[in-house]
N, C-alpha and C positions, 0 to 999 in steps of 0.2 A: 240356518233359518233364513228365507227365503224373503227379501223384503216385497212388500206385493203394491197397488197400485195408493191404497190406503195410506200406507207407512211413509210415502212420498208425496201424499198429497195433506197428512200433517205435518210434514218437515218444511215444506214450503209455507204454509200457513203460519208455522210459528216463525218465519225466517220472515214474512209479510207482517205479521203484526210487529215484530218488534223493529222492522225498519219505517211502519208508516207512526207507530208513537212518535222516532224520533226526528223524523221532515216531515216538511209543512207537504210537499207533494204527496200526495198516495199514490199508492200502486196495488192494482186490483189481487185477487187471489188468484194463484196460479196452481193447475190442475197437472195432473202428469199427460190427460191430455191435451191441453196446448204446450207440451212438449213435445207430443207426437206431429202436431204442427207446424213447429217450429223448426223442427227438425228434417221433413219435407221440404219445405219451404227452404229452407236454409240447401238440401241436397241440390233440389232443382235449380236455385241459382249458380252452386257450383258448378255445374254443366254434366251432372251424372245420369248416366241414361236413364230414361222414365220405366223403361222393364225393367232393371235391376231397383230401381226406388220401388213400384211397385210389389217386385220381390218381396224388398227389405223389412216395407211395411205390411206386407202381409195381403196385399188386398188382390180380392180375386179378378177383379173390374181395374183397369188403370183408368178410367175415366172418374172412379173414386179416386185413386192417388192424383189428379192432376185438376179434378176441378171444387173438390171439396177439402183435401187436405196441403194442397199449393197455394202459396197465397203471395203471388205477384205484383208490383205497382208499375207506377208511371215511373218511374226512376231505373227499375228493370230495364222495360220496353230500352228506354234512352240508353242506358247501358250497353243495352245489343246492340241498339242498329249503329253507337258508336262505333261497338269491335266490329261489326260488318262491315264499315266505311272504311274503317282503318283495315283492314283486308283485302275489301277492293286496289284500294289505293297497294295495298303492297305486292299486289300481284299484278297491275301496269307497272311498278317501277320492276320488278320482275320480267317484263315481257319487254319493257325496252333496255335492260342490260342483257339479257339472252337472246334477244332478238328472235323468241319462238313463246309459243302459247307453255303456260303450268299446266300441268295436271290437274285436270277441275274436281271438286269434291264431290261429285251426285254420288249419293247415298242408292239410291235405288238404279235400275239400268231396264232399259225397255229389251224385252225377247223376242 
């Protein structure tokens, strides 16, 4: 028997109600789909490519998986452009112990 979206969206409810009885904090109801959110969200910061997230979630449009079911902050943003800095940076100290240019990552290539 096949549990369907129902059967997990009263396991959570009962697992909400009886954590907001007993703390003063609540916490809202949780639906199976904002786990399907959460779980984007959660791919795309991993750094998994947006076609196979796309794939995964099903959706025929990536512009649905990336601006309706992604959900990015200011702490992201900061995040990258640290590991970028710290990239930069590791490809000059790169370039002055080999004393030649790395191989640069472009993803795409002009024909």
């Amino acid at each position: 028997m096949p549990l369907v979206a129902m059967h997990w969206e009263h396991r959570f409810n009962h697992m909400v109600k009886r954590y907001n009885d007993i703390f003063r904090v609540q916490i809202p109801n949780i639906t199976p789909h904002v786990c399907c959110h959460t779980y984007c969200s959660n791919m795309a910061k991993s750094g998994m490519n947006p076609k196979t997230l796309q794939y995964l979630m099903g959706h025929s449009d990536i512009g649905v998986t990336l601006n309706t079911y992604t959900h990015l902050g200011l702490e992201d943003a900061a995040d990258e452009l640290k590991r970028m800095e710290e990239l930069a940076d590791a490809r000059k100290e790169l370039e002055k112990v080999k004393g030649e240019n790395p191989v640069s990552q472009k993803i795409f290539r002009a024909i």
